[in-house]
C-alpha positions as CSV (number, residue, x, y, z in Angstrom):
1,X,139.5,-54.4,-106.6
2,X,141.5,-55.7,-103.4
3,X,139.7,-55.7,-100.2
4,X,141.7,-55.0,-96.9
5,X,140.4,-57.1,-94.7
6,X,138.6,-54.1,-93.3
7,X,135.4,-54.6,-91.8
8,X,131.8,-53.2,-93.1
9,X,129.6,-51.6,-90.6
10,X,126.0,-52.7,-90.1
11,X,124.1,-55.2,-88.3
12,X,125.3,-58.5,-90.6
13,X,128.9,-57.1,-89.1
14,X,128.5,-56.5,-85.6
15,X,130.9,-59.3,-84.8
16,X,134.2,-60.1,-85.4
17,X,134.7,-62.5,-88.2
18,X,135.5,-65.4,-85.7
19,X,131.8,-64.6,-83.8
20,X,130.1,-64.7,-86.6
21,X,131.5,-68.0,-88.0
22,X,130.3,-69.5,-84.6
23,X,126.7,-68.8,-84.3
24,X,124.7,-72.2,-84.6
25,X,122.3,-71.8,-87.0
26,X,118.5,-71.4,-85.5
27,X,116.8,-75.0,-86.1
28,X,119.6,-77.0,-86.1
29,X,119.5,-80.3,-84.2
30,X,122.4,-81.3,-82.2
31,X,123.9,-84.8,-81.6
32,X,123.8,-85.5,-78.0
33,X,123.1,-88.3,-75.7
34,X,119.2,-88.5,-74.8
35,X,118.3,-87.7,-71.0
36,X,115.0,-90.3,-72.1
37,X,117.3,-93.0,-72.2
38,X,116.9,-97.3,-71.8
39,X,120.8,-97.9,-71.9
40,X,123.0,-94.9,-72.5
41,X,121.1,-92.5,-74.6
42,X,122.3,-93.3,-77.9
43,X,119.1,-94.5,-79.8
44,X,117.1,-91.7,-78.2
45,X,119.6,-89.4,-79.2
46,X,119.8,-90.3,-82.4
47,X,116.0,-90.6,-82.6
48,X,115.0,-87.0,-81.2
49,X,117.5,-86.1,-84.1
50,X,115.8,-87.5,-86.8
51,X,112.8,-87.3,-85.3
52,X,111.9,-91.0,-84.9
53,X,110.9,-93.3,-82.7
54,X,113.2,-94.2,-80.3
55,X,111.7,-98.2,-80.0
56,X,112.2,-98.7,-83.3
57,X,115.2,-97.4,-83.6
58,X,116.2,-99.9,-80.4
59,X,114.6,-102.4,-82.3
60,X,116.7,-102.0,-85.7
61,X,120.0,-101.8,-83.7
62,X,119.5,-104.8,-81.8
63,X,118.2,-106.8,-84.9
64,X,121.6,-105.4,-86.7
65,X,124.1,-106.7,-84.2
66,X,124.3,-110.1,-85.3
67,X,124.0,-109.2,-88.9
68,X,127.1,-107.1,-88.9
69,X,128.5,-108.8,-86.6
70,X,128.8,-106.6,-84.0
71,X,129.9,-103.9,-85.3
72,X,126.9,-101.6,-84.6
73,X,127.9,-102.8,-80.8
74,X,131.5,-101.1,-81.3
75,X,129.4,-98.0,-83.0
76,X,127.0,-98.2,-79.9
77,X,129.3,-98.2,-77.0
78,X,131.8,-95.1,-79.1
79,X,129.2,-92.9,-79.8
80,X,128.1,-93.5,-76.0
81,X,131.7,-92.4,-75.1
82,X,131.9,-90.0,-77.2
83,X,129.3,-88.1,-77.4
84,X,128.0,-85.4,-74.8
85,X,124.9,-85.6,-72.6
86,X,122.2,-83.7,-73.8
87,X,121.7,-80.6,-71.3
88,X,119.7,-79.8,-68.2
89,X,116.6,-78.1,-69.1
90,X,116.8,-74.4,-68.1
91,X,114.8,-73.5,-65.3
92,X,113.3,-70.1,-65.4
């Protein structure tokens, strides 16, 4: 049996096959740039993620710096340009 492409009414086909694709899934933690921030949000981003302590994570990147040779550095300050700034709270 060939299908058409057509679309099946219901509630699982409300939306167009592009909207549907793009709903975030409910529970699912976003990368972003921590507003609780020391430097530039990166460990507390990255530790609201995971859900870990942000000291420790500090802690464990600064220790690693000179043990990779500063490469975490060059992961630091990219994922601080690269990554967005977690969002204003909504007011209601």
């Amino acid at each position: 049996m060939q299908s058409n492409g057509a679309r099946t009414a219901g509630p699982d086909h409300d939306l167009g096959h592009d909207h549907r694709r793009a709903r975030r899934p409910q529970g699912v933690r976003r990368l972003t740039r921590s507003r609780r921030k020391l430097a530039g949000g990166v460990a507390a981003g990255v530790a609201e993620m995971v859900d870990a302590d942000a000291r420790l994570l500090r802690w464990i990147w600064a220790l690693s710096l000179p043990l990779s040779g500063g490469l975490t550095g060059v992961a630091y300050l990219l994922l601080w340009a690269l990554l967005p700034e977690q969002p204003e709270p909504r007011q209601s």
